[in-house]
C-alpha positions in Angstrom: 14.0 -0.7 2.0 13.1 2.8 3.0 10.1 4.2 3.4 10.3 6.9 0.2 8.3 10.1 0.2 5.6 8.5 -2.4 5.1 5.7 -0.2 4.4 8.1 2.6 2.2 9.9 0.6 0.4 7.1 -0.4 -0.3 6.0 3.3 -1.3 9.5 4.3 -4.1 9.2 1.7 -4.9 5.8 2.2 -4.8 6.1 5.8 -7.0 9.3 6.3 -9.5 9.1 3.3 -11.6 6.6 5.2 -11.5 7.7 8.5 -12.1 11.6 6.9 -15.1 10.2 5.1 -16.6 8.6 8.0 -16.3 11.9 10.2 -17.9 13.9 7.1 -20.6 11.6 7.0 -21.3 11.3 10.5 -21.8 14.8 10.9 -22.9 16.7 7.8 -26.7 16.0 8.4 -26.0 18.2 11.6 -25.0 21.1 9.6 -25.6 23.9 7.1 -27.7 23.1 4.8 -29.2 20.5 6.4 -30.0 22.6 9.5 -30.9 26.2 9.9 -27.1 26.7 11.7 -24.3 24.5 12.8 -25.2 22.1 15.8 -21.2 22.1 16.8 -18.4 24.2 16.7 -16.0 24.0 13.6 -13.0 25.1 15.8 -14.0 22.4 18.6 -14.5 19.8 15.6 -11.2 20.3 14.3 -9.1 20.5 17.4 -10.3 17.3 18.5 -9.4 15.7 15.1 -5.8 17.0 15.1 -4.9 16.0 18.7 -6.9 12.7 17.8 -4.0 12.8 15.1 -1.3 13.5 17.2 -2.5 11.1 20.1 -2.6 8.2 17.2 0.6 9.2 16.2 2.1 9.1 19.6 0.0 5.7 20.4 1.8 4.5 17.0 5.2 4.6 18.3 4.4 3.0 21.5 2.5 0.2 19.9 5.0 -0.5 17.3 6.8 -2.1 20.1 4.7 -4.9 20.9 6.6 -7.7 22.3 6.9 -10.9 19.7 4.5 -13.8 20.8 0.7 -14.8 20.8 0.3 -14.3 24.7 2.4 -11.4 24.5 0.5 -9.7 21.6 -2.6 -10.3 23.4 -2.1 -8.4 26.5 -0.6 -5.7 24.4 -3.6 -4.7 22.6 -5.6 -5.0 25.4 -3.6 -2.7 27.1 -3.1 -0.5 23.7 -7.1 -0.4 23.9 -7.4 0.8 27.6 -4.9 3.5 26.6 -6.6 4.5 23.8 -10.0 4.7 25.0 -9.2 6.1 28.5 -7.4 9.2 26.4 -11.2 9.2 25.0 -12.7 9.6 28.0 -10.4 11.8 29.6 -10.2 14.6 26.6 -14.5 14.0 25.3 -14.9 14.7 29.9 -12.8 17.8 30.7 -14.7 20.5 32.2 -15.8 22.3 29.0 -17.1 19.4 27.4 -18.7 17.3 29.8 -22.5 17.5 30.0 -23.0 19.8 26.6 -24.9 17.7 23.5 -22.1 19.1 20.9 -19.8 16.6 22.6 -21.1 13.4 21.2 -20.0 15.1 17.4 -16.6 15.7 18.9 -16.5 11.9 19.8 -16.3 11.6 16.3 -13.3 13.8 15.2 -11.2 12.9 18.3 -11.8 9.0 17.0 -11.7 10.1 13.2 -7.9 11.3 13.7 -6.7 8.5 16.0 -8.0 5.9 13.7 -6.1 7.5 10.2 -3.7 8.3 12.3 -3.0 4.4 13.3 -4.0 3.3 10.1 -1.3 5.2 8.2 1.7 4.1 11.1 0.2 0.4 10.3 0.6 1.1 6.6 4.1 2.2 6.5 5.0 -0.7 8.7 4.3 -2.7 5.5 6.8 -1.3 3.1 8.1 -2.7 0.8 5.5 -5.5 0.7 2.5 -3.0 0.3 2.1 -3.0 -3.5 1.4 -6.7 -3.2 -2.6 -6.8 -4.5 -3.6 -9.0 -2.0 -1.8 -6.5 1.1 -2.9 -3.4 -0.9 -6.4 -4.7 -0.4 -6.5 -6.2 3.2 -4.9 -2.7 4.0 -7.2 -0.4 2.3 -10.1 -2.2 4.1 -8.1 -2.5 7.4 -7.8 1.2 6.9 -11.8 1.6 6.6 -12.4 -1.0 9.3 -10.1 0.6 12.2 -11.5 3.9 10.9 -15.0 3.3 11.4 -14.4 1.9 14.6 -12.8 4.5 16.4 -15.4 7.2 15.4 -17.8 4.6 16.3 -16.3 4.5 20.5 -15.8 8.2 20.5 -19.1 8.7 19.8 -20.0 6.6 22.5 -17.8 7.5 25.1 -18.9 11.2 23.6 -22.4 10.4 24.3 -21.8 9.5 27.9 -20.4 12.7 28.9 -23.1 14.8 26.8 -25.3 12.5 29.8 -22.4 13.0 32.7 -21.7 9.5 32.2 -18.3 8.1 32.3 -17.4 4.5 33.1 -20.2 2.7 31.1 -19.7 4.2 27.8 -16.1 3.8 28.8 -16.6 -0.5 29.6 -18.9 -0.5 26.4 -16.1 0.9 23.8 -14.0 -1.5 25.5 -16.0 -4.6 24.7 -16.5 -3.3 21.3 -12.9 -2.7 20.3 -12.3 -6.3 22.1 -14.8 -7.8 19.5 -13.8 -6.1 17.1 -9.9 -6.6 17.6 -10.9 -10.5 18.0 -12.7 -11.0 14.4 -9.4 -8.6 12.8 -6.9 -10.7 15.2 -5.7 -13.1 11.8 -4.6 -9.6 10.5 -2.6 -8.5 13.2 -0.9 -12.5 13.6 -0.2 -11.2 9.8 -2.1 -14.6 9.1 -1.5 -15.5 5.5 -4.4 -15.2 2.7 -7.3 -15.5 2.0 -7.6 -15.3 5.9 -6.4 -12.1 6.4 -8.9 -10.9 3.8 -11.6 -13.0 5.2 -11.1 -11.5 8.9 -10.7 -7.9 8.0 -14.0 -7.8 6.0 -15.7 -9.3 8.9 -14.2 -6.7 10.9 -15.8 -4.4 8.4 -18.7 -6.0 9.1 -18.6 -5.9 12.7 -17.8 -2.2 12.9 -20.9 -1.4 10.3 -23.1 -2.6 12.8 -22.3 -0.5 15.2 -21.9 2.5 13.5 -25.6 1.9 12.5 -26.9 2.2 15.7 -23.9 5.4 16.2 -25.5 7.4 13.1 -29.4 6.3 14.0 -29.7 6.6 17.5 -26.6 8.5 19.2 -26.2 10.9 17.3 -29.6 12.1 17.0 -30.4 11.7 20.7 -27.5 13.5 22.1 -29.8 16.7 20.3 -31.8 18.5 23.0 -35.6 17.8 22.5 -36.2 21.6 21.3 -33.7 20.8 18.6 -35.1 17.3 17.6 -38.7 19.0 17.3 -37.5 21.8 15.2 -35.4 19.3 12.7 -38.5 17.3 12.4 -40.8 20.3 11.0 -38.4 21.6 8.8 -38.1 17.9 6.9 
C-alpha cells in the first residue's frame, strides 16, 4: 500500500515532536528570559538542526538497506552508528566551532534533527501496519527514545570540542548508542509483543539517564565561569 500524504503527515509530526521537544528543553534555560541575552546563536542553532535533518535523511536511505540476517544486521548498525557519530564530530569540530562553549548547545540541534529525521524514515517504513495500537505505541516511544538519544551524543561529542577534545567524547557516544541500540535491539529484529514494547521503554529508560547527566552537568559546564557566576546571582 502507498505511503498517502496523511500518513506522511502523520510521521512528520510524530517523528519530529519528540526530538523538537527535547532540543526546546535542553536549551531554553540558556535563553531569554531565563538569561539576561542568548548564550548561542539562533542562526548557528538552526542550521545545525536542518542539516542534522538532511544528514538523517540521507543516513535513512542508506540504512534502509540493511542486509537481511542477525549477523548481518549487527554489523550494519554498528557501522550506521560510526557513520552517524563521526558526521557529529566532524560538523560540532570544524574550525568555527571547535573550542567555543556555544558548541555543546549545537550538539543538541545537529542530534535533535538526525534523530526526527530517522524516526520519521523508520515510521513510514511501517505503513500500512502503523495504525495497529500496539505499533502506534512502540513507535511513538521509539520516536521519543531515538530522539533523546541523539541530542543526548551531540551534546557530548559537542562538549568535547567546546574542550578541543575529539576522540573520547567520540568512543563515549559510541558506547552509549551501542547500549542503547542493545536494550532497543527486539525492536529492530521487529520482535513481536509485548517484547517490543518491553525493550523500547527500557530504551527510554536508558537514554533518560543519560540525558540527566547531559541537562545537569554538560550543559551547564560547557558555560565559561564568568557566565556561571553571573547566572547564579541573578537566581
Amino acid at each position: 500500500m502507498a505511503v498517502t500524504q496523511l500518513d506522511f503527515s502523520v510521521a512528520l509530526v510524530l517523528g519530529f515532536a519528540p526530538a523538537l521537544a527535547v532540543m526546546y528543553w535542553s536549551v531554553r534555560r540558556f535563553d531569554i528570559p531565563f538569561t539576561q541575552y542568548r548564550l548561542f546563536d539562533d542562526r548557528r542553532m538552526f542550521g545545525g538542526l536542518a542539516v542534522g535533518i538532511i544528514f538523517g535523511a540521507v543516513a535513512s536511505l542508506v540504512e534502509a538497506n540493511v542486509p537481511a540476517g542477525l549477523y548481518a544486521t549487527v554489523l550494519a548498525l554498528a557501522a550506521f552508528f560510526v557513520f552517524e557519530e563521526s558526521f557529529k564530530m566532524v560538523w560540532l569540530n570544524r574550525k568555527s566551532y571547535r573550542g567555543r562553549f556555544d558548541t555543546t548547545f549545537y550538539g543538541v540541534s545537529v542530534g535533535a534533527g538526525i534523530g526526527a529525521a530517522l524516526a520519521t524514515a523508520n515510521l513510514v517504513g511501517t505503513f500500512p501496519n502503523f495504525y495497529e495500537p500496539d505499533i502506534m505505541a512502540t513507535f511513538i516511544l521509539f520516536a521519543v527514545s531515538l530522539g533523546m538519544i541523539h541530542v543526548d551524543t551531540g551534546v557530548l561529542i559537542g562538549f568535547g570540542a567546546s574542550r578541543g577534545e575529539t576522540i573520547y567524547p567520540f568512543l563515549e557516544a559510541l558506547a552509549i548508542r551501542g547500549g542503547h541500540a542493545a536494550l532497543l535491539f527486539a525492536v529492530l529484529a521487529a520482535a513481536p509483543q509485548p517484547w517490543s514494547l518491553i525493550a523500547v521503554t527500557t530504551s527510554i529508560a536508558f537514554a533518560a539517564i543519560v540525558y540527566h547527566y547531559v541537562y545537569t552537568v554538560l550543559l551547564p559546564e560547557t558555560l565559561p565561569d564568568e557566565i556561571k557566576r553571573e547566572m547564579r546571582r541573578e537566581k
